[in-house]
N, C-alpha and C positions, 0 to 999 in steps of 0.2 A: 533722188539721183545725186551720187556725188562723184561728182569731175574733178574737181579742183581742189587738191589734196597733194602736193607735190613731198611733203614729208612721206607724206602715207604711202608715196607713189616708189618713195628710194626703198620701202621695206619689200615693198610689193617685187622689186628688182632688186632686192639684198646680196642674190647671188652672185651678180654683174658688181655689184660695188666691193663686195668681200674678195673678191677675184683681183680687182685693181689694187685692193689694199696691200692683200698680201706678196702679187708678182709684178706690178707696177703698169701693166696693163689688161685692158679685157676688150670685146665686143663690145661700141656703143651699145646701150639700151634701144634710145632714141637719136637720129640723127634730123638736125633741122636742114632743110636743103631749099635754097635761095633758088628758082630758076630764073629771075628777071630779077637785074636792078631796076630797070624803069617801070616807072608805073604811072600809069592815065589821070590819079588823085595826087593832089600836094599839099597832105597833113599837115599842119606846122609840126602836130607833136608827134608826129612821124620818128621813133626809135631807130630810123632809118635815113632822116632827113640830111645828114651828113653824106651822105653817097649821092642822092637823087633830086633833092629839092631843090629850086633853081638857084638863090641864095648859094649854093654850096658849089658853085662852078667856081675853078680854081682853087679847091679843096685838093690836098691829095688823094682824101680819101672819094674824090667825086668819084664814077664810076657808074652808066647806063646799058651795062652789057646785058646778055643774056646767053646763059650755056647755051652751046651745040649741040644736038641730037645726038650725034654720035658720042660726048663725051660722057652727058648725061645718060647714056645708056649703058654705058662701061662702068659709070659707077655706080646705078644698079646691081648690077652682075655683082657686081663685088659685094654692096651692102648683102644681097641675098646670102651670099658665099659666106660672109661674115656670122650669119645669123644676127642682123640687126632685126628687132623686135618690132622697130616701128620708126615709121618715118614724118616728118614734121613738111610740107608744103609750104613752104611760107616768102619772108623776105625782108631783106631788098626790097625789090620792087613789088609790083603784084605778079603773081606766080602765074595765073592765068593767060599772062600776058605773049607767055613764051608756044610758039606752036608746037612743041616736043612734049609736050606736058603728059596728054593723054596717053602718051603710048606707055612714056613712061610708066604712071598709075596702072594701067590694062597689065606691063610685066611685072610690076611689083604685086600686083593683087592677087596675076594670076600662080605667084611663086609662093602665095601666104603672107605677106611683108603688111602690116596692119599699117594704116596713113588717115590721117588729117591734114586739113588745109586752113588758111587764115586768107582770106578773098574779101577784097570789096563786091564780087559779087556781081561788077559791072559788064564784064568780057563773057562768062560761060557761055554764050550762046554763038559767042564767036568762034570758038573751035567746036562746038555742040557738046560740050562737057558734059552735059546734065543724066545721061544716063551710064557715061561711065564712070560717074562718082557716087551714083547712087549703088553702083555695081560692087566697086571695091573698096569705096573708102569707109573708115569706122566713122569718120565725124567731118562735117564742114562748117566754120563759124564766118558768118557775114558780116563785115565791120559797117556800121549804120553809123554811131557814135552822135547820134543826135531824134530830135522828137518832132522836127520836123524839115520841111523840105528849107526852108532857106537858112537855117542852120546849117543844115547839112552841106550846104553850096557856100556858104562862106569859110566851113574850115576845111572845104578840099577844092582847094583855091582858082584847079584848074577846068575846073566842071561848069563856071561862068558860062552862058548861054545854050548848056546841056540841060537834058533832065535826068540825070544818073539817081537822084532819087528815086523816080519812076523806075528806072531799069535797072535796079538793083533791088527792088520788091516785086519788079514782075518774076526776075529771073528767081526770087528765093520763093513764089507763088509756083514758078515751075518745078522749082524742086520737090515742092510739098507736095504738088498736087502727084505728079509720077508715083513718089513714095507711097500715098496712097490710094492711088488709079485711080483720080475724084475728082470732080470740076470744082473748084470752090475759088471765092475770091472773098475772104476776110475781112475786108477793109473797103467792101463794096458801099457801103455807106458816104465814102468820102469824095460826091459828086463831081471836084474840081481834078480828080486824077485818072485820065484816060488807061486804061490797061489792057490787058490783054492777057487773060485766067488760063491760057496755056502756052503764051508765047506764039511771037512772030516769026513763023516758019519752022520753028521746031518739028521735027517728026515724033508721032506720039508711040511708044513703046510701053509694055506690059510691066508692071511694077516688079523690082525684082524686090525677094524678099531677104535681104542682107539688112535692110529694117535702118540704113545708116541714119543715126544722129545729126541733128540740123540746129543749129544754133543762131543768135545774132547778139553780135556787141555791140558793149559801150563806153567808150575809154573816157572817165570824167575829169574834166581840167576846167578851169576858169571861164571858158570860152565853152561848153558843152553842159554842163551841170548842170544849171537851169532847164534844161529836157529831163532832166532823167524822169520824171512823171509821166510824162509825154509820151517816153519812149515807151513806158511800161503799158501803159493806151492801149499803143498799136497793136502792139503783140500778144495783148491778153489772148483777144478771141481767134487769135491764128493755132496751127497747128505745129509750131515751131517746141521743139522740145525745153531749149533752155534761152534764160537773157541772160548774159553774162554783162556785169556793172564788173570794174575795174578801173585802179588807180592810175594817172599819168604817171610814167616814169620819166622824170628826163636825163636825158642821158648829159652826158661829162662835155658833148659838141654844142649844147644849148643850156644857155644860161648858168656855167659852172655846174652844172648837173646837182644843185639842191632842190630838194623833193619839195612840194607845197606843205608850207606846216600842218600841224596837227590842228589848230586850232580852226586852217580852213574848212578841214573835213570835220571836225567835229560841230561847227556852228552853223557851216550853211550846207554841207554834201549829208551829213547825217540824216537828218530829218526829212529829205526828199526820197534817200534811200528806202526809210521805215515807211514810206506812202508806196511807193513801187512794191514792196516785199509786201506788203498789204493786196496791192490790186495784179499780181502773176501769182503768188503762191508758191506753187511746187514748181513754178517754174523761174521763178528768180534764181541766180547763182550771184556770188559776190566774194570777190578776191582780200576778202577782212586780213587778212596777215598784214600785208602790207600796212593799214592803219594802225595794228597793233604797234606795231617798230618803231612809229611816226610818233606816239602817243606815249609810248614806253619807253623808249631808249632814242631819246633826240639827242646822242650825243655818236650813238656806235650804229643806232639804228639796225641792233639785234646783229650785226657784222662781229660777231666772238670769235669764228671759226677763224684758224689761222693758215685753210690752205682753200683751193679753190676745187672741193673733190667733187663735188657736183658736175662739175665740166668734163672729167673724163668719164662719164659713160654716157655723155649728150652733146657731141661736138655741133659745129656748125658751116657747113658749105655754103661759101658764099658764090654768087652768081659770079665773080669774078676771076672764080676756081679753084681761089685762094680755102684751105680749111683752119677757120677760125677757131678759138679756144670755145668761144660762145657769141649768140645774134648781135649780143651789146658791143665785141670787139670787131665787126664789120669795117674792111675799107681801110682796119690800120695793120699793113703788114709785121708790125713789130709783133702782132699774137696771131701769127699764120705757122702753122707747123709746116706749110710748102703747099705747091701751086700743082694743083691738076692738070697741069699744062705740061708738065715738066717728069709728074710719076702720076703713079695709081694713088686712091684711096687708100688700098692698102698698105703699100709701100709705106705713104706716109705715116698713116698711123700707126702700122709698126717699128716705126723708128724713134724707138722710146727718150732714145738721147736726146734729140731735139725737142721732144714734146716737154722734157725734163727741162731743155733752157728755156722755156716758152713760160713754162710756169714760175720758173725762179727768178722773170721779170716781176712777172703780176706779184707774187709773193713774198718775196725776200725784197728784190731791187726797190720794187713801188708799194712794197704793201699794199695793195689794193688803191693807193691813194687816187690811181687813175682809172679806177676802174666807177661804175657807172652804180651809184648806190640803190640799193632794192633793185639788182639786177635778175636777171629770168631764174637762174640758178644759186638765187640767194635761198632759198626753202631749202632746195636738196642739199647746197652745202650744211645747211646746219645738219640735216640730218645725218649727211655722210661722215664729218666730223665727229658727231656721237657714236659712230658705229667705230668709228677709225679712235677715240679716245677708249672707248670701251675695249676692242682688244689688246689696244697697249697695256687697260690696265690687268686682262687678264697671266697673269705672271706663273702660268704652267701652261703645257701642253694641252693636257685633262680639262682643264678650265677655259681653254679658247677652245678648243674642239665641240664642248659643254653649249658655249654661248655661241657659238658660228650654229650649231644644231638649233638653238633658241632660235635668232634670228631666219633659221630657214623655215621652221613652222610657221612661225609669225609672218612669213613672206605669202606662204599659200591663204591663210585664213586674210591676209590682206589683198588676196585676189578675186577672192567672193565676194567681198563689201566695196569694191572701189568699180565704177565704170572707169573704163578706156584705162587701166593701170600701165598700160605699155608706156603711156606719154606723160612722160617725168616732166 
C-alpha cells in the first residue's frame, strides 16, 4: 500500500497543476475543509492549537466556531460544480464535532466527490456516523498518538476523568467490525478494558462493499515516542489497514516553529521506529521525508522552491469561513483570500487578483520566513516547482507541448501505482 507519496501525488494530478501554471488558475485537486474549531481533545502539538487550545484565548487567531449547515452545504454544491476531486475532513477542531457533517459526506459521496477524514474517533457515535462513512468515504485515520491509555490522557489534556481511550477503540472496533460484517474484538486479551465489540446502541447494518480504508496515527514528539512500540502492539492483530508513524510539525504559534533536530530522531525515534516496522509489516506507513530534510539540509530544510505552487490546487476552509492559502495558515486573516460569509467559494477563488496578493506576502514580502517549516504542502511544492522550472526551461512550443504530453502519461501510470492519488 502506498498512501503517502505527496510528490507522486502532484504527478498523479499534473493536469490541475499544469493548468495553474500556465493560466494562473484551476480546480482545487483537494480541498481541506475545517467544519469545527472546537474540539473535545487539547493536543499540546495540536498544528491547530493556536485557534482552540485554552492557552490561546485572547489570541487573535483564537476562534471555537463551527460552520452552519446551510453554508456548508452551498459550498458543497459549489466544490461538486467545481470538479473538485476530493475533499479533506479535517481541522480546526474535531470535524465530528459539527452536526451538519453527515449530510454533508451523504451529498458529496452521493455526487462522486472522493473524502477522507482526520478524527480523534471519539464523537462517531454521536451523530451515528459509522455507516455513512463507511458508505462514502475512501479513507478514515484515527489519531491515538500514543501506546497506551495514560499517555494517551495526559497529552489530550482535556479527557482527565474520561475514558476516550476506551471510546475511541470501541468506536474504530465499530468501524472494523461493519466493514467486515464480524464480531471481533482484537484486543480482547486486555482484561482491564471494558468494551463493547459493536457499540452502545449502535444500530447494526449490512456491510457495504465501498471496502473504505481505515487507518490509525501517531504523531511522534518528545512526549509520545516512547510508545511508538506499544502502539505497534495494539494494532498488529487488528484489522486496521495502515499505522501511520509521523513527525511533529510545530508550527510558527509554538516555540518559534523549529523542528526537533535530527539528531533526536536519529538517536532515540529511529530505533523504536525499525521495532514497530518489524512487528505491523505491511502495515506500517511512515512520513520519512520529513527526516530526510531534518538530516540533509538543516539549514533550508529542503525549502529550494521559490513559490508556494502546492497550495493552489489544495486550499483550505477554515471553520471560521475564512479560505486559507493552507491548514498551517488557520486563524491568521492576513492568508485568507475572503470570508464565506461575505461570497461563494467560488467567487473567491476565482478572483485570482487577490489570491495573487495573498501569495506575494507569503512569497516576495515574508519569503516564507513566516511560514511554518515542513509544512503540509512542503512535498507538493517541491514537486510543483520542478514541473513549473521544467516548462520554463522548455524554450519552444514543440518542446513544452512534447513535455506537458510526458507529464500527462506519467500522470496516468502514477494512478495505478498510488492509493487514494486524489489526496495530495
Amino acid at each position: 500500500m502506498k498512501i503517502f507519496a505527496p510528490q507522486d501525488k502532484v504527478i498523479a494530478n499534473v493536469d490541475r497543476a499544469i493548468e495553474h501554471l500556465e493560466t494562473g488558475s484551476t480546480s482545487p485537486v483537494l480541498v481541506e475543509f475545517d467544519p469545527s474549531n472546537s474540539c473535545n481533545h487539547s493536543c499540546h502539538f495540536c498544528l491547530s492549537g493556536h485557534i482552540h487550545l485554552p492557552e490561546s484565548k485572547g489570541f487573535p487567531t483564537f476562534n471555537r466556531n463551527m460552520l452552519s449547515r446551510d453554508l456548508m452545504m452551498r459550498t458543497c454544491e459549489e466544490l461538486i460544480d467545481m470538479k473538485v476531486r476530493a475533499v479533506n475532513w479535517t481541522g480546526g477542531g474535531e470535524p465530528t464535532a459539527n452536526p451538519a457533517l453527515k449530510e454533508c459526506i451523504e451529498y458529496l459521496g452521493k455526487n462522486g466527490v472522493k473524502m477522507g477524514m482526520f478524527t480523534n474517533g471519539t464523537l462517531l457515535h454521536t451523530f451515528d456516523l459509522f455507516d455513512t462513512l463507511l458508505e462514502y468515504m475512501t479513507w478514515v485515520r484515527i489519531s491515538i498518538d500514543a501506546g497506551d491509555p495514560d499517555t494517551y490522557n495526559s497529552i489530550r489534556r482535556t479527557v482527565k476523568g474520561k475514558n476516550d481511550w476506551n471510546r475511541a477503540l470501541e468506536n474504530l472496533l465499530i468501524l472494523l467490525n461493519k466493514r467486515s460484517n464480524k464480531r471481533t474484538n482484537w484486543w480482547s486479551t486486555h482484561d482491564e478494558l471494558a468494551v463493547y465489540p459493536m457499540g452502545r446502541g449502535t444500530k447494526e447494518k449490512s456491510w457495504h462493499p465501498n471496502q473504505m480504508d481505515i487507518g490509525v496515527g501517531f504523531v511522534i514528539t518528545p512526549d509520545t515516542y516512547n510508545g511508538i512500540v506499544d502502539f505497534a502492539e495494539w494494532f498488529r492483530d487488528s484489522d486496521v489497514d495502515y499505522c501511520q508513524y509521523k513527525p511533529e510539525i510545530v508550527n510558527v504559534e509554538r516555540e518559534g516553529g523549529i523542528q526537533r533536530q535530527a539528531k533526536f530522531w536519529k538517536e532515540k525515534v529511529n530505533p523504536l521506529l525499525d521495532e514497530a516496522r518489524d512487528i505491523l509489516g505491511d502495515k506500517f506507513q511512515m512520513n520519512g521525508y520529513h527526516f530526510d530534510d531534518l538530516e540533509n539540509d538543516p539549514k533550508l530544510l529542503g525549502r529550494t522552491y521559490e513559490k508556494c505552487l502546492g497550495s493552489q490546487i489544495s486550499p483550505c476552509i477554515g471553520a471560521d469561513g475564512e479560505i486559507y492559502v493552507r491548514p498551517n495558515h488557520r486563524g491568521h486573516k492576513r492568508y485568507s483570500y475572503g470570508s464565506l460569509h461575505k461570497q461563494t467559494f467560488k467567487q473567491i477563488w476565482n478572483d485570482i487578483n487577490k489570491r495573487k496578493k495573498v501569495m506575494s506576502i507569503i512569497e516576495d514580502e515574508e519569503q516564507f520566513s513566516k511560514c511554518t517549516q515542513l509544512c503540509k504542502p512542503h512535498e507538493s511544492n517541491k514537486m510543483c516547482w520542478t514541473i513549473h522550472q521544467a516548462l520554463i526551461a522548455a524554450d519552444s512550443a514543440s518542446k513544452k507541448k512534447s513535455l506537458k504530453q510526458s507529464f500527462l502519461a506519467l500522470q496516468d501510470k502514477k494512478r495505478e501505482k498510488i492509493d487514494h492519488w486524489e489526496f495530495i
